[in-house]
C-alpha positions in Angstrom: -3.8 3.4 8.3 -0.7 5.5 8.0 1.3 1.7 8.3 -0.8 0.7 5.5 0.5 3.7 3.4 4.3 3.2 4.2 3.3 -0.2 3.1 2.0 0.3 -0.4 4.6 3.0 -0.7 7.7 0.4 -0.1 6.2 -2.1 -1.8 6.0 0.3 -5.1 9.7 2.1 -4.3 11.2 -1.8 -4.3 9.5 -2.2 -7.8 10.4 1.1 -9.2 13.6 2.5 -7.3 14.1 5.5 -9.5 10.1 7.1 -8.7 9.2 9.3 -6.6 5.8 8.4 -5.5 3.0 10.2 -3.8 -0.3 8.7 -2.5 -3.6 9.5 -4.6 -6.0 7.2 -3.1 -6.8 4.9 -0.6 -9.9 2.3 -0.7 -12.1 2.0 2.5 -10.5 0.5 5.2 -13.0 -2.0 6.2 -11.8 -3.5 9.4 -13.3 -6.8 9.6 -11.7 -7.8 12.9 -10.0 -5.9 15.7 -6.4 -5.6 17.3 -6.0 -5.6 20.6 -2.9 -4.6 22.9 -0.2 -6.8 22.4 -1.4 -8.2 19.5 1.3 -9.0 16.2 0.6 -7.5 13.1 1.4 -8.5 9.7 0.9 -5.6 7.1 1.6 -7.4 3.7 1.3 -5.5 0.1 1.2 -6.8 -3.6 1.0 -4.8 -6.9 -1.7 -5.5 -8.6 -1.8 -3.3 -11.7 0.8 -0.7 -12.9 -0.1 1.8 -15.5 2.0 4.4 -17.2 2.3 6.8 -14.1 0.7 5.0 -11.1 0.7 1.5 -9.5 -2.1 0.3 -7.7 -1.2 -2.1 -4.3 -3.5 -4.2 -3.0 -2.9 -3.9 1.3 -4.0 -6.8 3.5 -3.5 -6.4 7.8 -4.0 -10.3 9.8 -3.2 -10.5 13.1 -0.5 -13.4 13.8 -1.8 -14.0 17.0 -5.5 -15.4 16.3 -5.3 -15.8 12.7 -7.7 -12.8 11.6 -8.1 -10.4 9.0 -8.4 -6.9 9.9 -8.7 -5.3 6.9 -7.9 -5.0 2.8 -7.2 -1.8 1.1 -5.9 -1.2 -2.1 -3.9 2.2 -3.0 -3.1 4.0 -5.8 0.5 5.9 -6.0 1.6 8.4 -8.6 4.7 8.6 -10.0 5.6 12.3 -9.8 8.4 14.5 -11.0 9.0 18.4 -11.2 5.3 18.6 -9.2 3.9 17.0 -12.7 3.0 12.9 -12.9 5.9 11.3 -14.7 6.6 7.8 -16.5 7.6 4.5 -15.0 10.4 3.5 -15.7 12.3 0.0 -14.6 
């Protein structure tokens, strides 16, 4: 889970390079499939809304070896600045 999170949090940094964003929330993490030792393990993230001060990222684990989902999580990071949320800005 805390892959998942440095996940959403570089995909968000890469669209926003100026924020400094924090973690509010994290969807269940329903793992649908397990990893095993030795397994490969592809962590991919997508933005899939951005509001004034957050971006939500959707967060989808497969395993490369047998083709599986493990799990789909979407987070929500805040934008924040001076300990108060701030504005995104390009």
């Amino acid at each position: 889970m805390a892959a998942a999170d440095k996940v959403a949090y570089m995909a968000a940094s890469l669209r926003f390079k100026k924020a400094s964003f924090v973690t509010k929330f994290f969807d269940s993490f329903d793992f649908v499939s397990p990893a095993r030792s030795g397994d490969i393990v592809k962590i991919d993230a997508e933005i899939v809304k951005i509001g004034q001060t957050s971006v939500t990222v959707k967060v989808v684990a497969d395993n490369q070896i047998t083709g599986e989902k493990l799990f789909e999580s979407t987070a929500v990071l805040v934008n924040i600045r001076d300990g108060k949320k701030a504005a995104l800005k390009d």
